[in-house]
N, C-alpha and C positions, 0 to 999 in steps of 0.2 A: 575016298575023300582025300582032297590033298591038306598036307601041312601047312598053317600059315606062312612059313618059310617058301615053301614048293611055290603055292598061289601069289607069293610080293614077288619070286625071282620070274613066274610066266607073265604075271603084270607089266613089270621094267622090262622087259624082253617087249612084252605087244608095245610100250608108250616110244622104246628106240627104235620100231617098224614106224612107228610114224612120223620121226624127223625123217625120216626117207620120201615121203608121200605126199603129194600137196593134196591133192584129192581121196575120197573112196576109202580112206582107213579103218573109219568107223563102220563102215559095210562090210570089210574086206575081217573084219577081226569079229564080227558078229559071222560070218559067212563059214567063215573058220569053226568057232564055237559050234558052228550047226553042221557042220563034217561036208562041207560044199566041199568040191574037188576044183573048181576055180572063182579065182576071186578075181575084179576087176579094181584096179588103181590108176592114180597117174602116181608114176615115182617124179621127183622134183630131179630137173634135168635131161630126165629121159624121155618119159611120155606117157601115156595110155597102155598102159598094159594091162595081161591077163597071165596071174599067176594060178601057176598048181599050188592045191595047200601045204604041199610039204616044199614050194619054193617058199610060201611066206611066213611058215615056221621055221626056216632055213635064215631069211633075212632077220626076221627080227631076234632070232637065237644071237647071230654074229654082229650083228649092228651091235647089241651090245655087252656081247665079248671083248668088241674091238673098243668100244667107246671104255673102256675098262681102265685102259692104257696109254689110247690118243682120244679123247673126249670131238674131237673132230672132225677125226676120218672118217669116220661112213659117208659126209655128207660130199668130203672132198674125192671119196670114189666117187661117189654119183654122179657130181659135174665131171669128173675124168669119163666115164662112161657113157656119160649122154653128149660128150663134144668130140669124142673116139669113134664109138662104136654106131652100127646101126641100132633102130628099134629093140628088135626081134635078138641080138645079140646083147646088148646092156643089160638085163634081168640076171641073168646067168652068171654073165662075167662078175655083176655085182657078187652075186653068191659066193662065187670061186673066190674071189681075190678079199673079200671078208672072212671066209674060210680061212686063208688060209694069214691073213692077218692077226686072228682072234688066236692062229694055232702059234705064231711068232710071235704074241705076248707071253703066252704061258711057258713057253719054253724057254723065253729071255728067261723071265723071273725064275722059273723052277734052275736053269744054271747059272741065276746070279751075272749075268750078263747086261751091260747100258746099251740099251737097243733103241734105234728109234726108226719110223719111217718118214719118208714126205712125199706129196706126189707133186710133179712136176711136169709141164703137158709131154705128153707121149712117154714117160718114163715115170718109175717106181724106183725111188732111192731107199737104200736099207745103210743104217749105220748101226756097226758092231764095234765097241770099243775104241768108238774113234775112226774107224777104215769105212769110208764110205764106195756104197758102191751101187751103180745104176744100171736097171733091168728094162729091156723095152719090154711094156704091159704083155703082150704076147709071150712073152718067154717067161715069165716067175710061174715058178712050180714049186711044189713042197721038198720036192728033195734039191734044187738048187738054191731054194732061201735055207733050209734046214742046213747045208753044210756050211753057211754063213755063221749060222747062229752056234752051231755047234764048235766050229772054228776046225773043220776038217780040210783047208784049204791053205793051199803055200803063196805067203805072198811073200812076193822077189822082193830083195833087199831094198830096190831102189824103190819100191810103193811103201815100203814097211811106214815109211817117215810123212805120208800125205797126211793131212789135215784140211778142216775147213773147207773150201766150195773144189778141193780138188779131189779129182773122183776116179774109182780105177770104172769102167764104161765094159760090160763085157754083153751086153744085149743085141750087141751089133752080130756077132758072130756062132750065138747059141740057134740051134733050130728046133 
Protein backbone atom coordinates (compact mmCIF):
# COMPACT_ATOMS: atom_id res chain seq x y z
CA UNK A 1 0.00 0.00 0.00
CA UNK A 2 1.38 3.33 -0.84
CA UNK A 3 1.66 6.38 1.55
CA UNK A 4 -0.67 9.31 1.27
CA UNK A 5 2.46 11.28 0.25
CA UNK A 6 3.62 8.39 -2.37
CA UNK A 7 -0.40 8.28 -3.93
CA UNK A 8 -0.65 12.91 -4.15
CA UNK A 9 3.05 12.77 -5.65
CA UNK A 10 1.73 9.53 -8.51
CA UNK A 11 -1.45 11.69 -8.72
CA UNK A 12 0.28 15.23 -9.77
CA UNK A 13 2.60 13.20 -11.92
CA UNK A 14 -0.73 11.52 -14.00
CA UNK A 15 -2.81 15.31 -13.76
CA UNK A 16 0.86 16.99 -15.52
CA UNK A 17 0.73 13.76 -18.36
CA UNK A 18 -2.34 15.43 -19.08
CA UNK A 19 -1.46 19.09 -19.83
CA UNK A 20 0.47 17.22 -22.48
CA UNK A 21 -2.69 15.41 -24.10
CA UNK A 22 -5.54 16.74 -25.78
CA UNK A 23 -7.24 13.52 -26.12
CA UNK A 24 -7.24 9.62 -24.61
CA UNK A 25 -5.71 10.67 -20.97
CA UNK A 26 -8.27 9.44 -19.06
CA UNK A 27 -8.06 5.92 -21.04
CA UNK A 28 -4.26 6.09 -21.31
CA UNK A 29 -3.91 6.52 -17.17
CA UNK A 30 -6.85 3.93 -16.45
CA UNK A 31 -4.81 1.61 -19.12
CA UNK A 32 -1.72 2.14 -17.18
CA UNK A 33 -3.46 1.18 -13.82
CA UNK A 34 -4.44 -1.94 -15.56
CA UNK A 35 -0.67 -2.85 -16.51
CA UNK A 36 -1.54 -2.42 -20.49
CA UNK A 37 1.73 -2.23 -22.23
CA UNK A 38 0.31 0.38 -24.76
CA UNK A 39 -1.65 3.22 -24.34
CA UNK A 40 -3.21 5.45 -27.12
CA UNK A 41 -3.17 9.52 -27.02
CA UNK A 42 -3.25 12.39 -28.96
CA UNK A 43 -0.28 14.58 -27.28
CA UNK A 44 -1.40 18.38 -28.07
CA UNK A 45 0.96 19.49 -30.90
CA UNK A 46 2.01 16.15 -32.07
CA UNK A 47 -0.66 13.82 -32.76
CA UNK A 48 -2.17 10.37 -32.33
CA UNK A 49 0.14 8.36 -30.71
CA UNK A 50 0.76 4.97 -29.15
CA UNK A 51 2.70 4.94 -26.10
CA UNK A 52 4.72 2.07 -24.14
CA UNK A 53 3.63 2.32 -20.52
CA UNK A 54 6.94 2.92 -19.23
CA UNK A 55 6.99 5.86 -22.13
CA UNK A 56 3.88 7.44 -20.22
CA UNK A 57 5.09 6.89 -16.71
CA UNK A 58 8.29 8.41 -18.13
CA UNK A 59 6.30 11.63 -19.43
CA UNK A 60 4.16 12.33 -16.70
CA UNK A 61 7.14 11.55 -14.10
CA UNK A 62 9.06 14.68 -15.93
CA UNK A 63 6.38 16.84 -17.11
CA UNK A 64 6.31 17.32 -13.71
CA UNK A 65 9.67 17.41 -12.51
CA UNK A 66 10.10 20.05 -15.01
CA UNK A 67 6.92 22.06 -14.26
CA UNK A 68 8.73 22.16 -10.71
CA UNK A 69 10.89 24.93 -11.94
CA UNK A 70 9.42 26.33 -15.39
CA UNK A 71 5.52 25.78 -14.70
CA UNK A 72 5.55 26.11 -18.62
CA UNK A 73 7.81 24.11 -20.42
CA UNK A 74 6.56 20.75 -20.88
CA UNK A 75 3.82 22.32 -22.89
CA UNK A 76 6.49 24.62 -24.94
CA UNK A 77 8.49 21.30 -25.67
CA UNK A 78 5.49 19.77 -27.07
CA UNK A 79 4.81 22.58 -29.71
CA UNK A 80 8.70 22.62 -30.21
CA UNK A 81 8.41 18.85 -31.11
CA UNK A 82 5.20 18.62 -32.88
CA UNK A 83 6.59 21.79 -35.44
CA UNK A 84 10.31 19.88 -35.52
CA UNK A 85 9.99 16.62 -35.51
CA UNK A 86 8.14 13.91 -37.33
CA UNK A 87 5.10 11.72 -35.78
CA UNK A 88 6.98 8.65 -34.75
CA UNK A 89 9.93 10.80 -33.53
CA UNK A 90 8.11 13.60 -31.06
CA UNK A 91 7.00 10.99 -28.14
CA UNK A 92 10.66 10.27 -27.45
CA UNK A 93 12.32 13.34 -28.07
CA UNK A 94 9.55 14.69 -25.67
CA UNK A 95 10.85 11.97 -22.97
CA UNK A 96 14.64 12.79 -23.53
CA UNK A 97 14.63 16.41 -23.40
CA UNK A 98 12.01 16.43 -20.28
CA UNK A 99 14.53 14.06 -18.86
CA UNK A 100 16.89 15.80 -19.11
CA UNK A 101 15.23 19.26 -18.09
CA UNK A 102 13.81 17.80 -14.84
CA UNK A 103 17.55 16.53 -14.37
CA UNK A 104 18.88 20.58 -15.00
CA UNK A 105 16.49 21.63 -12.21
CA UNK A 106 17.79 19.55 -9.58
CA UNK A 107 21.03 20.10 -10.18
CA UNK A 108 20.74 24.00 -10.55
CA UNK A 109 19.24 24.01 -7.16
CA UNK A 110 21.26 21.17 -5.45
CA UNK A 111 24.52 23.82 -6.69
CA UNK A 112 22.81 26.98 -5.81
CA UNK A 113 23.03 27.95 -9.34
CA UNK A 114 20.20 30.89 -11.48
CA UNK A 115 19.43 28.68 -14.12
CA UNK A 116 16.88 29.07 -16.66
CA UNK A 117 15.76 27.56 -20.02
CA UNK A 118 13.65 29.05 -23.01
CA UNK A 119 12.82 27.28 -26.16
CA UNK A 120 13.19 29.19 -29.15
CA UNK A 121 12.08 27.45 -32.80
CA UNK A 122 14.92 25.18 -33.63
CA UNK A 123 17.09 25.83 -30.53
CA UNK A 124 17.24 25.28 -26.74
CA UNK A 125 18.62 28.23 -24.79
CA UNK A 126 20.30 27.31 -21.32
CA UNK A 127 21.22 30.45 -18.97
CA UNK A 128 23.77 29.75 -16.26
CA UNK A 129 24.52 32.74 -14.19
CA UNK A 130 23.85 35.12 -16.63
CA UNK A 131 25.94 33.34 -19.75
CA UNK A 132 23.48 32.32 -22.18
CA UNK A 133 23.96 29.78 -24.41
CA UNK A 134 22.17 28.04 -27.42
CA UNK A 135 21.88 24.22 -28.50
CA UNK A 136 20.42 23.02 -31.71
CA UNK A 137 17.54 20.55 -30.31
CA UNK A 138 19.59 17.56 -31.78
CA UNK A 139 22.71 18.12 -29.88
CA UNK A 140 21.67 18.81 -26.00
CA UNK A 141 22.83 15.88 -24.00
CA UNK A 142 23.28 15.37 -20.44
CA UNK A 143 26.90 15.59 -20.27
CA UNK A 144 27.01 18.96 -22.48
CA UNK A 145 24.11 20.84 -20.46
CA UNK A 146 25.63 19.11 -17.22
CA UNK A 147 29.07 20.91 -17.96
CA UNK A 148 27.11 24.12 -18.29
CA UNK A 149 25.49 23.82 -15.12
CA UNK A 150 28.37 22.59 -13.28
CA UNK A 151 30.51 25.48 -14.73
CA UNK A 152 33.29 22.99 -16.11
CA UNK A 153 33.78 25.20 -19.20
CA UNK A 154 36.28 28.15 -20.09
CA UNK A 155 34.60 31.02 -21.39
CA UNK A 156 37.14 33.42 -23.32
CA UNK A 157 37.41 36.75 -21.83
CA UNK A 158 35.69 38.41 -24.56
CA UNK A 159 32.13 36.17 -23.87
CA UNK A 160 32.80 36.50 -20.27
CA UNK A 161 30.87 40.06 -20.28
CA UNK A 162 27.63 38.89 -22.70
CA UNK A 163 24.38 39.66 -21.47
CA UNK A 164 20.77 39.74 -22.44
CA UNK A 165 19.67 38.50 -26.02
CA UNK A 166 23.54 37.96 -26.84
CA UNK A 167 24.28 34.35 -26.89
CA UNK A 168 27.53 32.30 -27.24
CA UNK A 169 25.63 29.66 -30.33
CA UNK A 170 27.83 26.51 -30.22
CA UNK A 171 25.07 23.86 -31.68
CA UNK A 172 26.16 24.73 -35.13
CA UNK A 173 29.38 22.77 -34.68
CA UNK A 174 28.72 19.98 -32.09
CA UNK A 175 27.81 16.48 -33.65
Amino acid sequence: MLSPAKAKEKALKALFARKLMERGWLTALLGYLAKREELKVRLKYIGDVTLRRTDFEALAAYAYYTAKCWPKLPEELARAAGSLLRLQEGPLWLVRVLSLASYLCDKSRSLGKKFSINIIPERVSLEVNGISVAFNFHCVNYALADAFIRGEYEVPEVLSGLRGKEVVDVGANIG
